[in-house]
VOVEXVO-22967 format. One line per 4 residues: their letters; for each residue x, y negated, z negated of C-alpha. Coordinates in Angstrom, 2 decimals, always signed. Layout:
A	X/Y/Z; ...
//
This chain:
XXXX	+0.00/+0.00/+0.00; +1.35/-3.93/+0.64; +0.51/-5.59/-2.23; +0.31/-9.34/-1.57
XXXX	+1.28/-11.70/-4.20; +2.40/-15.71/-5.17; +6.11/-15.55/-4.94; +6.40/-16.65/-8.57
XXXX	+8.11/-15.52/-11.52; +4.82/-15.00/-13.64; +2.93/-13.62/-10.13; +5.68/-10.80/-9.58
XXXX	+5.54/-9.90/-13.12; +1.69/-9.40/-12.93; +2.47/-7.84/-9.87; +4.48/-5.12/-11.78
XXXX	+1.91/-4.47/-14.38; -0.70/-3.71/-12.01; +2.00/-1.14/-10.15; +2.32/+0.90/-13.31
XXXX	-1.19/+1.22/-13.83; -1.81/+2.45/-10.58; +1.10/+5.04/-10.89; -0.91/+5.77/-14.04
XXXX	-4.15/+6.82/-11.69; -1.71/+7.99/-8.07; +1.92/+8.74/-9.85; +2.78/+9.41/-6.03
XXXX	+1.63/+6.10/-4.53; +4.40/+3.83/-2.66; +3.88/+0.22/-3.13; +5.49/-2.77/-0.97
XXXX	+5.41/-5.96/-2.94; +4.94/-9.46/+0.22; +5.54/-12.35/-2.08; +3.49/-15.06/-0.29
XXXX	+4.31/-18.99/-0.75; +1.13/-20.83/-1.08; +0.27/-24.37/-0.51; -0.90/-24.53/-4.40
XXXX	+3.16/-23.17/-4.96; +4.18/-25.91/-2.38; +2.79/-29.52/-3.61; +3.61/-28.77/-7.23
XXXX	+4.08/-32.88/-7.91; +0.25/-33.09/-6.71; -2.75/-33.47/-8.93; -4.37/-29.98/-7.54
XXXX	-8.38/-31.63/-7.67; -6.68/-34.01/-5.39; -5.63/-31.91/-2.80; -8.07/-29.24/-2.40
XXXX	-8.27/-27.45/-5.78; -7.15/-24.18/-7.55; -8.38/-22.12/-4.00; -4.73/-23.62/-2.81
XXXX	-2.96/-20.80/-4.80; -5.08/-17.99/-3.21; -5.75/-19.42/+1.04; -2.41/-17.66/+2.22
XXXX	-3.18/-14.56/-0.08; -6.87/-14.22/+2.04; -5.54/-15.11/+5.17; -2.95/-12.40/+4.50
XXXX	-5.80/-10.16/+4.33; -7.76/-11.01/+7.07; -4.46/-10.34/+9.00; -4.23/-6.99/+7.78
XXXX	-0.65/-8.05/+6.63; -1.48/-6.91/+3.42; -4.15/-4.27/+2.01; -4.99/-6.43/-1.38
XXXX	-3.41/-9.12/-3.46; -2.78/-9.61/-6.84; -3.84/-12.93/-8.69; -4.46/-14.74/-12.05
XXXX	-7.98/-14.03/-12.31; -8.46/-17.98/-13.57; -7.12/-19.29/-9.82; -10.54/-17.62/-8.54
XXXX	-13.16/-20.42/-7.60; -16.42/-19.16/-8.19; -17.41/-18.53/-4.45; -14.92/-16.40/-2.55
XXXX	-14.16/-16.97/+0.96; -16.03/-14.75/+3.55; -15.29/-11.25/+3.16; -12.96/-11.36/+0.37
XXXX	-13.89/-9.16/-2.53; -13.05/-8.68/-6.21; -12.12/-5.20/-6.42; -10.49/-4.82/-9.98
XXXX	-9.84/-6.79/-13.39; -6.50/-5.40/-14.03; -6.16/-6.11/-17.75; -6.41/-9.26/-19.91
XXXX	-4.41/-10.39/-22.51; -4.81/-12.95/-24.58; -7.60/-15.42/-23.26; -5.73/-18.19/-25.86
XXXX	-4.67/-21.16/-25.19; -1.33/-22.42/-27.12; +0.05/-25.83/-28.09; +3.69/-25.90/-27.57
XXXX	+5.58/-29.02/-28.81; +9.53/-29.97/-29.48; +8.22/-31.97/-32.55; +5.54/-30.84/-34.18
XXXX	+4.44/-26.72/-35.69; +1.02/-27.61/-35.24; -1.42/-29.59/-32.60; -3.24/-31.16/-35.90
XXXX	+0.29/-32.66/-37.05; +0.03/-34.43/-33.45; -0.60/-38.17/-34.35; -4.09/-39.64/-33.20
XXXX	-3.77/-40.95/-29.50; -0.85/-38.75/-29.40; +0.15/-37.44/-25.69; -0.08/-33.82/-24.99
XXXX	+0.35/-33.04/-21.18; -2.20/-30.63/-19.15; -3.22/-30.40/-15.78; -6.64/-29.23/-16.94
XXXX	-9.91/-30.92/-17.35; -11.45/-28.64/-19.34; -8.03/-29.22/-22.08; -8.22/-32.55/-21.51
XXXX	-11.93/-32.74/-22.46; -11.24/-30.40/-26.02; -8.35/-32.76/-26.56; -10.11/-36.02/-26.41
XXXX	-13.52/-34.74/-27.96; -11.53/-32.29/-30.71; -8.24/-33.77/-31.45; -8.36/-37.45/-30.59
XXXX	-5.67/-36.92/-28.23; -4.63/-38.48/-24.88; -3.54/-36.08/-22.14; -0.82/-36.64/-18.97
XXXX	-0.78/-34.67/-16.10; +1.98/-32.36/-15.39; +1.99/-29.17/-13.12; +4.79/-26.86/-11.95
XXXX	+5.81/-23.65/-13.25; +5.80/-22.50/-16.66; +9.36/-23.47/-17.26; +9.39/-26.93/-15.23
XXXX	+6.43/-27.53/-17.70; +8.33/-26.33/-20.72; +11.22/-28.95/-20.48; +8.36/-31.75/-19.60
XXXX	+7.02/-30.82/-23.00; +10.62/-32.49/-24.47; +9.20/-36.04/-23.55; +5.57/-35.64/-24.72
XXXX	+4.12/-34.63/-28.19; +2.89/-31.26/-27.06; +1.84/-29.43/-24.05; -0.94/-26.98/-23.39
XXXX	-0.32/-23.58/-21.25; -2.34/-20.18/-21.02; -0.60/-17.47/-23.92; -0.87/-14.82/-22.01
XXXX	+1.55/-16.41/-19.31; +3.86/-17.34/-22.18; +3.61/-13.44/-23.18; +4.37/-12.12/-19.83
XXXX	+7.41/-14.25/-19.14; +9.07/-13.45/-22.80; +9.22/-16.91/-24.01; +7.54/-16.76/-26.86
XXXX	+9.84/-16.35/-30.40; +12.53/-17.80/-28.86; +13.07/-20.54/-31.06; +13.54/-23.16/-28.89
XXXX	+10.13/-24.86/-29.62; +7.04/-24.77/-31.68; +4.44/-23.40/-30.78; +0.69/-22.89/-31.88
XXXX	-2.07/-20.27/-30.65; -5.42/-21.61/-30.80; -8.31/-20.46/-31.64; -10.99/-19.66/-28.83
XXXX	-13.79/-21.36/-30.98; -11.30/-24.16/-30.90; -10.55/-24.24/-27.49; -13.02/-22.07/-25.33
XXXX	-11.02/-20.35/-22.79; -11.23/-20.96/-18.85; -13.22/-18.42/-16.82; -10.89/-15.40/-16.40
XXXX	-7.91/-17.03/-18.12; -5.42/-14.23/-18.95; -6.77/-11.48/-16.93; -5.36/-10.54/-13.81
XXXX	-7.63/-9.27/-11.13; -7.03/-7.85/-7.45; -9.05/-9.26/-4.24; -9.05/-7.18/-1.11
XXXX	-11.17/-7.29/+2.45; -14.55/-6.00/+2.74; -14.76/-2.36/+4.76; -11.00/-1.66/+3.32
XXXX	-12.39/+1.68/+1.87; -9.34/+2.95/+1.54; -8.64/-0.23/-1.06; -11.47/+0.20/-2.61
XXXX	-11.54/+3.83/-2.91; -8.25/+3.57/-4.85; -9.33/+0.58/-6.79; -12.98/+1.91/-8.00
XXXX	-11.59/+4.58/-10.58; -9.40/+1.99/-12.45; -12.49/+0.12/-13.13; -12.91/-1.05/-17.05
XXXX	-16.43/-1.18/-17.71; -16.27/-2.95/-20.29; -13.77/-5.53/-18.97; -15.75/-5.39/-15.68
XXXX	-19.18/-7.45/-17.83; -17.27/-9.40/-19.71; -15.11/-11.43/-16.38; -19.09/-10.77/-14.48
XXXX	-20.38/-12.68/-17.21; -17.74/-15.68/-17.37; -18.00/-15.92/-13.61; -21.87/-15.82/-12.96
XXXX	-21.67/-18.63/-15.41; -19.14/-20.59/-13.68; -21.45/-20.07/-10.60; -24.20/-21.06/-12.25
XXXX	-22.47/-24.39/-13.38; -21.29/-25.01/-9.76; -17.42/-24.75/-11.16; -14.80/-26.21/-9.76
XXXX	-11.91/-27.40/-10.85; -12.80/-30.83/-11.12; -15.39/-29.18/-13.41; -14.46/-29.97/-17.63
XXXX	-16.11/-26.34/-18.59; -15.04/-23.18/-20.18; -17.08/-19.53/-20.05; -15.41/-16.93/-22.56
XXXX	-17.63/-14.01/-22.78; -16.32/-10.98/-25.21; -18.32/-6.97/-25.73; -18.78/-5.34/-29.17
XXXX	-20.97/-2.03/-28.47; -22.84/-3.08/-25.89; -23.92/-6.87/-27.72; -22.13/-9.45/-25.26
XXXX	-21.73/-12.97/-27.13; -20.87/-15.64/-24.47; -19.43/-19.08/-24.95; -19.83/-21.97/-22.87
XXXX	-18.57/-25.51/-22.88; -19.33/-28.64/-20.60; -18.04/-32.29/-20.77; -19.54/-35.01/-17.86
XXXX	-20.69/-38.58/-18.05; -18.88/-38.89/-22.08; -20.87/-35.85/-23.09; -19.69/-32.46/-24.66
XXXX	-21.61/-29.98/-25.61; -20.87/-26.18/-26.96; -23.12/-23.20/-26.59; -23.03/-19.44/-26.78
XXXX	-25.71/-17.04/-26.38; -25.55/-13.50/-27.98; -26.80/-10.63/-24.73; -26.53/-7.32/-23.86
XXXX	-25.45/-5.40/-20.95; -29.20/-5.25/-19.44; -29.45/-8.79/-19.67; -26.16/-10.77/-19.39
XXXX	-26.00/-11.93/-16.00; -29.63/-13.70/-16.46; -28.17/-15.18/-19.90; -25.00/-16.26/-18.31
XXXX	-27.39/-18.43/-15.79; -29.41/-19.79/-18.77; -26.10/-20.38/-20.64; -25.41/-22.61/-17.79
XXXX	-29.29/-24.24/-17.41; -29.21/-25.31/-21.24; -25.56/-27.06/-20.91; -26.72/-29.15/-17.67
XXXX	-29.64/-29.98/-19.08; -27.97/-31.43/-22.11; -25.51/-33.02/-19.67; -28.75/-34.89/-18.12
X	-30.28/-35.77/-20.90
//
């Protein structure tokens, strides 16, 4: 199989763990990794809303597939928008780590030591909006990789980035900076953040064929869940909102944030698998409608 992926450090590494779970399933399986640049990758000094949005880290990936250059590709599962492009499919949730956001600062152990109107520097609207509504903090833009945003982090009071990312790339306990994991009822995840999922071309049955027994149920709601809510919201990533949906025998609580027009609101609803993707739309109905209110 061609696997496509970002040519990134974090990407390849993803890469890898989905490789030795399929060797788990097909121990005989050969896999050739295409590391694809992508215009996301490419205009890294860009605010990404700007130019077109988080699809810019997935376009070469699909267009990959459609070329039958590769047979599926491997992505964070938060770079998804909430409508795919024609004929590209979600065929597996890979595995998620920690959905956690973490503060990571040169200065201070803690992002409640951070004075108020303090600077902590995110790309993301949906940290900027906890950060101003929770924290009473100012944000500044930064993108880049995970270590171009690391040494950033020297000139502000903090920055944000995904755990999980952190975790994968070995940085954490390293002693070179503090850091903080937050709590999810403090910061409500992004859709999908820290799960890594694999996309692949509809009528590929021979990708789907080997994808379909890897399947986590369980996993499977929980990402449905986040992203029929994101749908439901019409997400994008102008969009300040957050979906983090988790499954405790078969009782699926949901969380949901939205913050337009100096509003902010916070809702879950508490589900089960019968009924979750019609609670994840009225998760989304009740936060718009407090929106217009």
């Amino acid at each position: 199989m061609k696997l496509g992926t970002r040519n990134s450090a974090l990407a390849l590494i993803q890469t890898e763990i989905f490789i030795k779970k399929l060797r788990l399933h097909y121990p005989d399986i050969k896999c050739e990794v295409v590391p694809i640049v992508t215009s996301g990758d490419i205009h890294k000094d860009k605010i990404l809303a700007e130019i077109g949005g988080k699809g810019l880290f997935i376009k070469e990936l699909d267009i990959a597939l459609y070329n039958g250059d590769i047979d599926i590709a491997i992505h964070s599962l938060k770079d998804m928008p909430a409508i795919l492009e024609d004929g590209i499919e979600i065929g597996l949730i890979v595995e998620r780590d920690s959905p956690n956001d973490v503060f990571i600062s040169y200065k201070y152990k803690t992002i409640n030591e951070v004075p108020k109107n303090g600077i902590i520097g995110t790309s993301s609207p949906r940290r900027q909006a906890i950060l101003k509504q929770k924290y009473s903090l100012n944000s500044q833009h930064i993108r880049g990789n995970i270590t171009t945003r690391l040494e950033k982090a020297k000139n502000l009071d903090g920055i944000i980035l995904g755990f999980a990312a952190l975790k994968r790339l070995k940085l954490i306990d390293n002693n070179l900076f503090f850091y903080e994991i937050i709590d999810v009822n403090d910061m409500i995840p992004a859709v999908g953040q820290g799960a890594i999922c694999v996309t692949y071309l509809q009528g590929n049955n021979k990708a789907l064929d080997i994808l379909k027994p890897m399947t986590d149920s369980d996993l499977q709601i929980t990402i449905d869940a986040e992203r029929i809510f994101m749908k439901a919201m019409s997400g994008d990533c102008f969009t300040p909102m957050s979906g983090y949906a988790t499954i405790n025998n078969d009782i699926i609580n949901l969380k949901g944030m939205l913050s337009l027009n100096n509003k902010f609101y916070e809702k879950e609803i508490i589900t089960n698998r019968v009924n979750y993707q019609e609670a994840s739309k009225q998760l989304a109905k009740t936060l718009l409608n407090l929106i217009e209110i």
